[in-house]
mmCIF file as Biopython writes it, N, C-alpha, C and O atoms, coordinates in Angstrom:
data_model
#
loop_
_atom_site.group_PDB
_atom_site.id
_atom_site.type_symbol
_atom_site.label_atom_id
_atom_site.label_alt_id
_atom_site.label_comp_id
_atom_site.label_asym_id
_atom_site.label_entity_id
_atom_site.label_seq_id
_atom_site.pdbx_PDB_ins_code
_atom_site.Cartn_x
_atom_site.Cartn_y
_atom_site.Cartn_z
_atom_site.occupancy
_atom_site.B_iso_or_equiv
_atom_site.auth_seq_id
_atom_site.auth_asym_id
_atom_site.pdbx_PDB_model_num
ATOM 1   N N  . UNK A ? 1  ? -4.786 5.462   -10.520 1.0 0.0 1  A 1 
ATOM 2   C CA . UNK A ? 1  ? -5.024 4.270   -9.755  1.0 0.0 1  A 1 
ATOM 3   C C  . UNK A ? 1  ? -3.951 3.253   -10.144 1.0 0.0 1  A 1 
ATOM 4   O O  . UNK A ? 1  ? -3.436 3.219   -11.262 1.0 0.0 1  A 1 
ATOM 5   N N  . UNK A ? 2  ? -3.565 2.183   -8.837  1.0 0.0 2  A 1 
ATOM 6   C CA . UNK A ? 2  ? -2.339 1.541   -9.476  1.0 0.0 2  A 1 
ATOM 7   C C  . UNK A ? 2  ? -2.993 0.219   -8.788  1.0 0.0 2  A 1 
ATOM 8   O O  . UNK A ? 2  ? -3.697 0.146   -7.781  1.0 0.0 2  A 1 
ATOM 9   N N  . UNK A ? 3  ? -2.536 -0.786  -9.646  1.0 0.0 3  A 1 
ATOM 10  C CA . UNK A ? 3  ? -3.324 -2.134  -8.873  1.0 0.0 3  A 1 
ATOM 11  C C  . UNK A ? 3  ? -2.116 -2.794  -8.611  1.0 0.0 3  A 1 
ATOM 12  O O  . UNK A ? 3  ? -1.351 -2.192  -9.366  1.0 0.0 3  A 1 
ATOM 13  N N  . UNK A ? 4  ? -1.457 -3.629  -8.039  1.0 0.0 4  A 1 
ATOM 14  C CA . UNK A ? 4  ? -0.860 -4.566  -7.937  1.0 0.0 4  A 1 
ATOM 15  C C  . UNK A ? 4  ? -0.857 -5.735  -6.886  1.0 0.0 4  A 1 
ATOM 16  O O  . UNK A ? 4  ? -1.802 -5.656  -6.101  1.0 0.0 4  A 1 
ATOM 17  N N  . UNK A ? 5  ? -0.010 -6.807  -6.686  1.0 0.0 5  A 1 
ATOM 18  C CA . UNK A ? 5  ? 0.073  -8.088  -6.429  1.0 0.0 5  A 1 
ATOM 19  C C  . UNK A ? 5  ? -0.577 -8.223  -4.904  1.0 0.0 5  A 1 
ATOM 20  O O  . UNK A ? 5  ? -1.276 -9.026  -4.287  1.0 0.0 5  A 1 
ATOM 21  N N  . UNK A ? 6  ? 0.058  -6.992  -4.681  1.0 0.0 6  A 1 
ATOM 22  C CA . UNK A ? 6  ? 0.936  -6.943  -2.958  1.0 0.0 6  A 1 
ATOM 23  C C  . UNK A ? 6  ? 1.469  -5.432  -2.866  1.0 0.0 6  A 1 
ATOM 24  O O  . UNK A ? 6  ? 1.681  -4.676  -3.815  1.0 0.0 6  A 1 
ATOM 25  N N  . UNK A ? 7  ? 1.651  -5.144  -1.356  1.0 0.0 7  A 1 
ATOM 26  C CA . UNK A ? 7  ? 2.110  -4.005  -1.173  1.0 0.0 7  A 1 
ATOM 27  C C  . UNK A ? 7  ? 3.255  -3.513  -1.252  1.0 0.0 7  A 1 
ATOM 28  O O  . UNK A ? 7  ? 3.506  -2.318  -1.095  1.0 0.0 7  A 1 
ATOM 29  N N  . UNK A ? 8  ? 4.258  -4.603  -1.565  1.0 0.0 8  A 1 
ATOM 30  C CA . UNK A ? 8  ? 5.491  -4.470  -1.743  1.0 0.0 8  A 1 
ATOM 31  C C  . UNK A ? 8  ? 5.749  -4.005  -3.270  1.0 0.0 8  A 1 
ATOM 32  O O  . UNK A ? 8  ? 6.488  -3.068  -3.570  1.0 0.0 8  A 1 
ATOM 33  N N  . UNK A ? 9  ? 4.947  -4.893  -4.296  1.0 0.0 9  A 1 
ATOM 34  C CA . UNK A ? 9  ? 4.723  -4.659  -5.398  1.0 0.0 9  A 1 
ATOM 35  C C  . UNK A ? 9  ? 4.592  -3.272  -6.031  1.0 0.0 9  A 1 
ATOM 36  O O  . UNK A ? 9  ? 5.207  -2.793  -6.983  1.0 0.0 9  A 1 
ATOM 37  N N  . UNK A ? 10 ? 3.290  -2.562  -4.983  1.0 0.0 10 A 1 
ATOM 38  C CA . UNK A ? 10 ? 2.538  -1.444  -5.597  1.0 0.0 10 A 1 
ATOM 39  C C  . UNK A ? 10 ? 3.912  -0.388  -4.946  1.0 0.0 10 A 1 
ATOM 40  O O  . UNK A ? 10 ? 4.084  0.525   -5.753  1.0 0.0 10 A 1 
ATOM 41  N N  . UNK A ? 11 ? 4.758  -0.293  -3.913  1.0 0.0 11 A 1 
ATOM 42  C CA . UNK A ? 11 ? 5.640  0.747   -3.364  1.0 0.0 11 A 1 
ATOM 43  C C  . UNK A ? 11 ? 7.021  0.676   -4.009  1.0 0.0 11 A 1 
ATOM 44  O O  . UNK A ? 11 ? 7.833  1.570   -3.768  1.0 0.0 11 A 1 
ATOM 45  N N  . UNK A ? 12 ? 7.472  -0.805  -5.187  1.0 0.0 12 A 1 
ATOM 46  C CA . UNK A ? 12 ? 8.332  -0.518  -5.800  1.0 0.0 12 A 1 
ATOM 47  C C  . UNK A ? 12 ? 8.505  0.202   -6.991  1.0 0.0 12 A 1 
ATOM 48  O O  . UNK A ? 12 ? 9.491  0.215   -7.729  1.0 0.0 12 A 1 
ATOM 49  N N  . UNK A ? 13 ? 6.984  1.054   -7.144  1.0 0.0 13 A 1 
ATOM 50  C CA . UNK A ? 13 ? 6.464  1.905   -8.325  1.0 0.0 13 A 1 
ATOM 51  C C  . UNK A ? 13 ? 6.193  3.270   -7.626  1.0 0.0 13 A 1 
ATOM 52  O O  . UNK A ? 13 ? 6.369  4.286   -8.299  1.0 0.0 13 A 1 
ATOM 53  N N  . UNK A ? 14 ? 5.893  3.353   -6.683  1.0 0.0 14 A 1 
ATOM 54  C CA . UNK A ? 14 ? 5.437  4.541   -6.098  1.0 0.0 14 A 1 
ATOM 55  C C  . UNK A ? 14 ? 6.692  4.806   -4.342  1.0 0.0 14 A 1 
ATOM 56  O O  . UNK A ? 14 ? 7.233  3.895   -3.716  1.0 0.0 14 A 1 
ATOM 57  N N  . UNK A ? 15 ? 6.773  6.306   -4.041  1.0 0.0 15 A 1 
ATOM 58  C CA . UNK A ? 15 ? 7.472  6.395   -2.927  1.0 0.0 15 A 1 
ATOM 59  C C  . UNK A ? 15 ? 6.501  6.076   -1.729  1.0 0.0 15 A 1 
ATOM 60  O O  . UNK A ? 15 ? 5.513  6.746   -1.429  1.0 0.0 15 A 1 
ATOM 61  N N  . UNK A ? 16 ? 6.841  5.212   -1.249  1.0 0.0 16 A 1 
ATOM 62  C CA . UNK A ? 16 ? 5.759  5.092   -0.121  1.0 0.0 16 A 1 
ATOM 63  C C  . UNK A ? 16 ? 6.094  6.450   1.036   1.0 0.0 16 A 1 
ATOM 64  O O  . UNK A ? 16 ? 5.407  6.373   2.054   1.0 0.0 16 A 1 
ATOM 65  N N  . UNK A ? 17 ? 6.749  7.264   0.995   1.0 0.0 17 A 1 
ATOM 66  C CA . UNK A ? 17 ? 6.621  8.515   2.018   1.0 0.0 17 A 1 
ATOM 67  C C  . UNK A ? 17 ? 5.047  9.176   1.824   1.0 0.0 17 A 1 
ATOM 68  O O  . UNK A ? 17 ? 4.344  9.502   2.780   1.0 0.0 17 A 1 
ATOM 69  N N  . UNK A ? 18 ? 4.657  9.299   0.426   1.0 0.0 18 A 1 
ATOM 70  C CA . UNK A ? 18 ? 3.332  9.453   0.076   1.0 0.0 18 A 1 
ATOM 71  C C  . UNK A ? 18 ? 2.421  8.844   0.468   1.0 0.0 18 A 1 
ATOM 72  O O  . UNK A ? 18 ? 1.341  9.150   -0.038  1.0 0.0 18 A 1 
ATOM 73  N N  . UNK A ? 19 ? 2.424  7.694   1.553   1.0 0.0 19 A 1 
ATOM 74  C CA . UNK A ? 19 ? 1.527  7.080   1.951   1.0 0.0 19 A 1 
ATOM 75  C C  . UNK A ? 19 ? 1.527  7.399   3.466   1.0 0.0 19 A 1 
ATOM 76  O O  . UNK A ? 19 ? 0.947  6.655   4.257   1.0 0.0 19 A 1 
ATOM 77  N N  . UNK A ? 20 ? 2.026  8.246   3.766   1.0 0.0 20 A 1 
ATOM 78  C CA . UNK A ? 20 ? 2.151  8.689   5.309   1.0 0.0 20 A 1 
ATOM 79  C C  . UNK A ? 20 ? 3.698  7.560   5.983   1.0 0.0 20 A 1 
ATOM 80  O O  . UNK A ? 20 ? 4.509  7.681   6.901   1.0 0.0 20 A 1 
ATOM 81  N N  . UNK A ? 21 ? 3.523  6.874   5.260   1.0 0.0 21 A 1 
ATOM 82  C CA . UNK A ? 21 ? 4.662  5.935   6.177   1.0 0.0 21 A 1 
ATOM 83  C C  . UNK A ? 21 ? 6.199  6.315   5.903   1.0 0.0 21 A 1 
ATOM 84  O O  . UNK A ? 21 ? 6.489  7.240   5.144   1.0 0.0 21 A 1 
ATOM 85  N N  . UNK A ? 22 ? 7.132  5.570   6.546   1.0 0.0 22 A 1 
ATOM 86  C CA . UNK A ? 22 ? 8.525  6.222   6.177   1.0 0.0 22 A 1 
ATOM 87  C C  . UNK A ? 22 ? 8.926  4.635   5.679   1.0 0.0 22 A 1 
ATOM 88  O O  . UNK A ? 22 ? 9.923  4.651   4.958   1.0 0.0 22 A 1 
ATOM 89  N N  . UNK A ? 23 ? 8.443  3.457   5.877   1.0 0.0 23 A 1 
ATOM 90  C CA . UNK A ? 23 ? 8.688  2.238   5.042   1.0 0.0 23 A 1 
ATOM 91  C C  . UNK A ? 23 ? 7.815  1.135   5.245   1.0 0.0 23 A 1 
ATOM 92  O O  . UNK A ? 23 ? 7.094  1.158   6.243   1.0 0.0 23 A 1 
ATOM 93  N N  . UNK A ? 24 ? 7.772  0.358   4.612   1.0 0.0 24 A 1 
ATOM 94  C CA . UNK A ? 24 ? 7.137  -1.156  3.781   1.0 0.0 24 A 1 
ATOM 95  C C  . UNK A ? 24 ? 6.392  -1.036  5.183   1.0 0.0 24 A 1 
ATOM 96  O O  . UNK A ? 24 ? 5.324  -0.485  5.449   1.0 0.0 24 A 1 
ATOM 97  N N  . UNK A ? 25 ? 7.762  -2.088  6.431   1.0 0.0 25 A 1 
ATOM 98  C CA . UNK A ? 25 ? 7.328  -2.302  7.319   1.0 0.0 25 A 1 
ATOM 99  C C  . UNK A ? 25 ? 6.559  -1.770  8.178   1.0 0.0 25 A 1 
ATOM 100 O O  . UNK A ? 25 ? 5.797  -2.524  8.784   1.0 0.0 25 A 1 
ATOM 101 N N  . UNK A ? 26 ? 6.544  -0.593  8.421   1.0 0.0 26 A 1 
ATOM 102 C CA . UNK A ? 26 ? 5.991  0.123   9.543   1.0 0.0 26 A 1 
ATOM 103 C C  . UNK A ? 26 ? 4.742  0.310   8.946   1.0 0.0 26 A 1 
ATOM 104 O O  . UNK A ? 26 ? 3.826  0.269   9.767   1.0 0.0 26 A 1 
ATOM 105 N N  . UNK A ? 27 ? 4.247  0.588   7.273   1.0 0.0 27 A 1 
ATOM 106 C CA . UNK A ? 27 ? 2.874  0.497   7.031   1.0 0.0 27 A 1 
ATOM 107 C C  . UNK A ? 27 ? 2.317  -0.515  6.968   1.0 0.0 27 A 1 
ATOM 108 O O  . UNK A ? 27 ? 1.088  -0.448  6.977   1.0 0.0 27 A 1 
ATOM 109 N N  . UNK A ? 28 ? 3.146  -2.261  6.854   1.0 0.0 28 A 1 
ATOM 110 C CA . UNK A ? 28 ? 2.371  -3.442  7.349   1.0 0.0 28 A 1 
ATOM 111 C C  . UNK A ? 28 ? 2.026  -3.547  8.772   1.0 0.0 28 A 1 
ATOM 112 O O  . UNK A ? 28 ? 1.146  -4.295  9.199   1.0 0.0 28 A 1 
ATOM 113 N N  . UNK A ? 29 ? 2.757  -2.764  9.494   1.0 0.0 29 A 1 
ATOM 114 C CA . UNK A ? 29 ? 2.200  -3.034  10.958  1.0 0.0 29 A 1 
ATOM 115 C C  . UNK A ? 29 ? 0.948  -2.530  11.187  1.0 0.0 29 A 1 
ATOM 116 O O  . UNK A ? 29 ? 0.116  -2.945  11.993  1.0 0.0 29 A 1 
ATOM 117 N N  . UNK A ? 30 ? 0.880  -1.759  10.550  1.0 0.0 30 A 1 
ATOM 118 C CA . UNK A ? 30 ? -0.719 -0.798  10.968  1.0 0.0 30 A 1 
ATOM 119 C C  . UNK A ? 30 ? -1.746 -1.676  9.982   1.0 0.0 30 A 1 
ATOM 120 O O  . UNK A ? 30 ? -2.895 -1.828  10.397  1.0 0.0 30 A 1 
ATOM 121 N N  . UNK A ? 31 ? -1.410 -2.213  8.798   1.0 0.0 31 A 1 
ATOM 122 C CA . UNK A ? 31 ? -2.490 -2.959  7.887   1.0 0.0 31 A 1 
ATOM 123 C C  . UNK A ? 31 ? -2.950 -4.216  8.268   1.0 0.0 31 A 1 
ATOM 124 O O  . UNK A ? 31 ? -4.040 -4.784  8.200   1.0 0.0 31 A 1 
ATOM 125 N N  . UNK A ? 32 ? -1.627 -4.563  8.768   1.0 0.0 32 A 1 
ATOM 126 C CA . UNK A ? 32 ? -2.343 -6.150  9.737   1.0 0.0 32 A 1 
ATOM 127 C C  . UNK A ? 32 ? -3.017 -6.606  10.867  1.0 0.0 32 A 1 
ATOM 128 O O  . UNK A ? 32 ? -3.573 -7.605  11.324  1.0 0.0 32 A 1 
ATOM 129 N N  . UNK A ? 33 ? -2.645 -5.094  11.206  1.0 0.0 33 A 1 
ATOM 130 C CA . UNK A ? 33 ? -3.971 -5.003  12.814  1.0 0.0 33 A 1 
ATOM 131 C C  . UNK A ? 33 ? -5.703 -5.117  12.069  1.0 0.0 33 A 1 
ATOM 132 O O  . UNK A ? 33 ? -6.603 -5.672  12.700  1.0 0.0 33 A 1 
ATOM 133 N N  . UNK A ? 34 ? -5.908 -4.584  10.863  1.0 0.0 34 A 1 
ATOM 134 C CA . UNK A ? 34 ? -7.194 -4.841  10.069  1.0 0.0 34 A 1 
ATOM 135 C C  . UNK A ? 34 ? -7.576 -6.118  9.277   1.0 0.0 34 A 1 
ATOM 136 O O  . UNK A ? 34 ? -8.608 -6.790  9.274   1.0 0.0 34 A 1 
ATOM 137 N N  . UNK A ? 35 ? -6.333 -6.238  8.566   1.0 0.0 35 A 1 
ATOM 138 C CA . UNK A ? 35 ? -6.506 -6.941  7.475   1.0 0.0 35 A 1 
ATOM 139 C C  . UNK A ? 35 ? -5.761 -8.417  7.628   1.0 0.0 35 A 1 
ATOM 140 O O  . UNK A ? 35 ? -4.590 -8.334  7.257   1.0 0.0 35 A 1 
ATOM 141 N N  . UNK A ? 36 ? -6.174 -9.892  8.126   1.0 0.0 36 A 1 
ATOM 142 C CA . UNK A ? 36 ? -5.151 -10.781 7.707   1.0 0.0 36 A 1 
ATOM 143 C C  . UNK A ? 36 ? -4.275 -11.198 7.132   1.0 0.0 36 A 1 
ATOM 144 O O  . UNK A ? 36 ? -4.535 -11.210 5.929   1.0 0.0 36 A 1 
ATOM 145 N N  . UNK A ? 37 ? -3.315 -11.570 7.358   1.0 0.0 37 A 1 
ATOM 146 C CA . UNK A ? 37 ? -1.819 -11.919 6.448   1.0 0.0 37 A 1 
ATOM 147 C C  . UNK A ? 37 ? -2.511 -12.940 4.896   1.0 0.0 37 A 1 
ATOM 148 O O  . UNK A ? 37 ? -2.136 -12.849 3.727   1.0 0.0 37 A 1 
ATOM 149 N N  . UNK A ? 38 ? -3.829 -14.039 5.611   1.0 0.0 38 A 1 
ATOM 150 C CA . UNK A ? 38 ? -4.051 -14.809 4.493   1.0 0.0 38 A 1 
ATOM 151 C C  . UNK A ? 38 ? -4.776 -14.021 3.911   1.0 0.0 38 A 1 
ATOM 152 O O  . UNK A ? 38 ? -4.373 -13.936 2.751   1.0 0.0 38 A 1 
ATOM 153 N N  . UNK A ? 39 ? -6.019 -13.108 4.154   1.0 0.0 39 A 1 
ATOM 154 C CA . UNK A ? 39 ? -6.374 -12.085 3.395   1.0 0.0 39 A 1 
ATOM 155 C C  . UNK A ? 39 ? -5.385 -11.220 2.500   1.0 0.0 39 A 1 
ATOM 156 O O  . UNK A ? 39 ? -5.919 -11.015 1.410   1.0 0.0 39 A 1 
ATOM 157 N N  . UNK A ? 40 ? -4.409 -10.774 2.568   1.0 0.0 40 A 1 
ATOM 158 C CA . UNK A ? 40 ? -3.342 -10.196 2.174   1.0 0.0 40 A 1 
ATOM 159 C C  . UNK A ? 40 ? -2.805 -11.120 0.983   1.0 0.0 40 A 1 
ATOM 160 O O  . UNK A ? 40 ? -2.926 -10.849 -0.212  1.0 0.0 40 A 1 
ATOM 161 N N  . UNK A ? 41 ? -2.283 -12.089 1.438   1.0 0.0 41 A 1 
ATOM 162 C CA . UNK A ? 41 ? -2.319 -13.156 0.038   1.0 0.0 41 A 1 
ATOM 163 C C  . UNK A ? 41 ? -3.389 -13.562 -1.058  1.0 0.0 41 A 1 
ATOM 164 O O  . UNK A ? 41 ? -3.135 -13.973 -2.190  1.0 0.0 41 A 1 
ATOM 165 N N  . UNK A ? 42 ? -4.367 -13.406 -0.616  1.0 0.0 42 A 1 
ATOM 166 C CA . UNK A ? 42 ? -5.634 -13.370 -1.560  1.0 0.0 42 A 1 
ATOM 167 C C  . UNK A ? 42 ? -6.093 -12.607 -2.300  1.0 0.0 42 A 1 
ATOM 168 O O  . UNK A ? 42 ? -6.809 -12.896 -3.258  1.0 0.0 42 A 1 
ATOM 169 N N  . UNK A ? 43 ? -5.676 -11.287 -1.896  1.0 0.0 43 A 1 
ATOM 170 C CA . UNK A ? 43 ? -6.034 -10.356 -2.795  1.0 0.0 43 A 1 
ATOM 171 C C  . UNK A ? 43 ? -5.584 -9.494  -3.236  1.0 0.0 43 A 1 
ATOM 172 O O  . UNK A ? 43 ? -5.446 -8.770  -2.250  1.0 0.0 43 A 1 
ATOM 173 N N  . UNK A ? 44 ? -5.168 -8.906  -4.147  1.0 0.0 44 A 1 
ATOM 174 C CA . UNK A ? 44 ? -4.553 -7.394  -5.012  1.0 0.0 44 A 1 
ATOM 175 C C  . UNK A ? 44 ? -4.831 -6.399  -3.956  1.0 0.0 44 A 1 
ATOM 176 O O  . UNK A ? 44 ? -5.757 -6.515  -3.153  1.0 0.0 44 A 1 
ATOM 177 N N  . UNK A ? 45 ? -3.834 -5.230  -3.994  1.0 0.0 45 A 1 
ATOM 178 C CA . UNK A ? 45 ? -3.807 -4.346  -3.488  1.0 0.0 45 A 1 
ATOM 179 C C  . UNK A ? 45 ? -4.160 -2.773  -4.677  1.0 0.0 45 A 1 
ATOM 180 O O  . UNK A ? 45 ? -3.806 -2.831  -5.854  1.0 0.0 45 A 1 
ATOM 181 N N  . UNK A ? 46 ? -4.671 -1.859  -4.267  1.0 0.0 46 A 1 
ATOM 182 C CA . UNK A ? 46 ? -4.922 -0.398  -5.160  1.0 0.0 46 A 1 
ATOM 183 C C  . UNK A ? 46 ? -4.541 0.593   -4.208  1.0 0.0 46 A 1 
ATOM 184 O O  . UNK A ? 46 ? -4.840 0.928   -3.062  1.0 0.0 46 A 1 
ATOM 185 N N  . UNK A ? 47 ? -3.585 1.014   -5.339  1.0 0.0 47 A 1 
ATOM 186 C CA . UNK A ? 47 ? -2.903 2.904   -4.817  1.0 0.0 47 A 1 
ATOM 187 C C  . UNK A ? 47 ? -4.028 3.789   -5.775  1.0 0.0 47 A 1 
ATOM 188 O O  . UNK A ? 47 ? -4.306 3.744   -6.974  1.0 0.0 47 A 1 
ATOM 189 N N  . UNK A ? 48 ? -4.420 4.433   -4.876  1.0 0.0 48 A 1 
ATOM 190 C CA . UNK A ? 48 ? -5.094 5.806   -5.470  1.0 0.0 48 A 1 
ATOM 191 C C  . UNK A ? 48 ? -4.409 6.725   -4.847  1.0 0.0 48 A 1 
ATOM 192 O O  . UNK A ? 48 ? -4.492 6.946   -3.638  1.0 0.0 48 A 1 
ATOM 193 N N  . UNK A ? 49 ? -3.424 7.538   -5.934  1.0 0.0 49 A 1 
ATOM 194 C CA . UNK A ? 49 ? -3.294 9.151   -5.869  1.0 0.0 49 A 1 
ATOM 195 C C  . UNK A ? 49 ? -4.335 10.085  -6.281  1.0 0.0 49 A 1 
ATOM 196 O O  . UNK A ? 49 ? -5.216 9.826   -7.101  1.0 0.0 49 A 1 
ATOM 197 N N  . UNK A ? 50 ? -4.166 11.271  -5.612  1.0 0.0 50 A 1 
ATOM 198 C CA . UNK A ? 50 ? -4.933 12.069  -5.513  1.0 0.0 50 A 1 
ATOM 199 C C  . UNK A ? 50 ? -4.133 13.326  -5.570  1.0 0.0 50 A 1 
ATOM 200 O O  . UNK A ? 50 ? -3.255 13.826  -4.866  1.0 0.0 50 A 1 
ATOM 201 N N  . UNK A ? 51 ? -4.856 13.703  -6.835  1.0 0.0 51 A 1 
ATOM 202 C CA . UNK A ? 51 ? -3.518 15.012  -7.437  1.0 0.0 51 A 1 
ATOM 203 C C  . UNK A ? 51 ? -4.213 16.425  -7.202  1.0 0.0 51 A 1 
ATOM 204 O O  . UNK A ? 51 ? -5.025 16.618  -8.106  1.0 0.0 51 A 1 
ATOM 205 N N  . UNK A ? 52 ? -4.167 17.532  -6.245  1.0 0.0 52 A 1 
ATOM 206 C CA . UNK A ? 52 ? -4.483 18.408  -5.989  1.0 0.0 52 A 1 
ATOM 207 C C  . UNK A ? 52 ? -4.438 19.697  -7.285  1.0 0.0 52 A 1 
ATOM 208 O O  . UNK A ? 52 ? -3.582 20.431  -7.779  1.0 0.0 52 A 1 
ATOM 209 N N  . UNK A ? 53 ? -5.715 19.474  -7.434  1.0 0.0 53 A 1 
ATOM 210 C CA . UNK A ? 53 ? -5.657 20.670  -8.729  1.0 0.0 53 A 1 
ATOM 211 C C  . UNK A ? 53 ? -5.936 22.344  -7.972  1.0 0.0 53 A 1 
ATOM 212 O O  . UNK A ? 53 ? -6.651 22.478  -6.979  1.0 0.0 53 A 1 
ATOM 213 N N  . UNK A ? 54 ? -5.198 23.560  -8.687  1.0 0.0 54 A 1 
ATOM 214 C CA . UNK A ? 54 ? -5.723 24.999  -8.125  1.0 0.0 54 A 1 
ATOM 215 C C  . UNK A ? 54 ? -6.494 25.655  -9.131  1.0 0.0 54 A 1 
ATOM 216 O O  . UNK A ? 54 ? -6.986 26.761  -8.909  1.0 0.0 54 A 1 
#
């Protein structure tokens, strides 16, 4: 689990290709259709990976 500021924050630690997206922007476009920009400033963001065990 990774917590950080903002989403910019949490993807300069992690590759965001792993998040389905190919960058920053194109996965804020889809987050702000849900989530407000001032919501977005208010609150921390969490990456959960999910590591496929065999």
């Amino acid at each position: 689990m990774h917590v950080a500021p903002d989403f910019e924050s949490l993807f300069k630690n992690l590759d965001i290709k792993r998040s389905g997206f190919d960058n920053l922007k194109e996965l804020m476009d889809v987050i702000t259709k849900f989530v407000s920009h001032e919501e977005l400033q208010r609150e921390q963001v969490v990456g959960i990976e999910v590591k496929r065990i065999r």
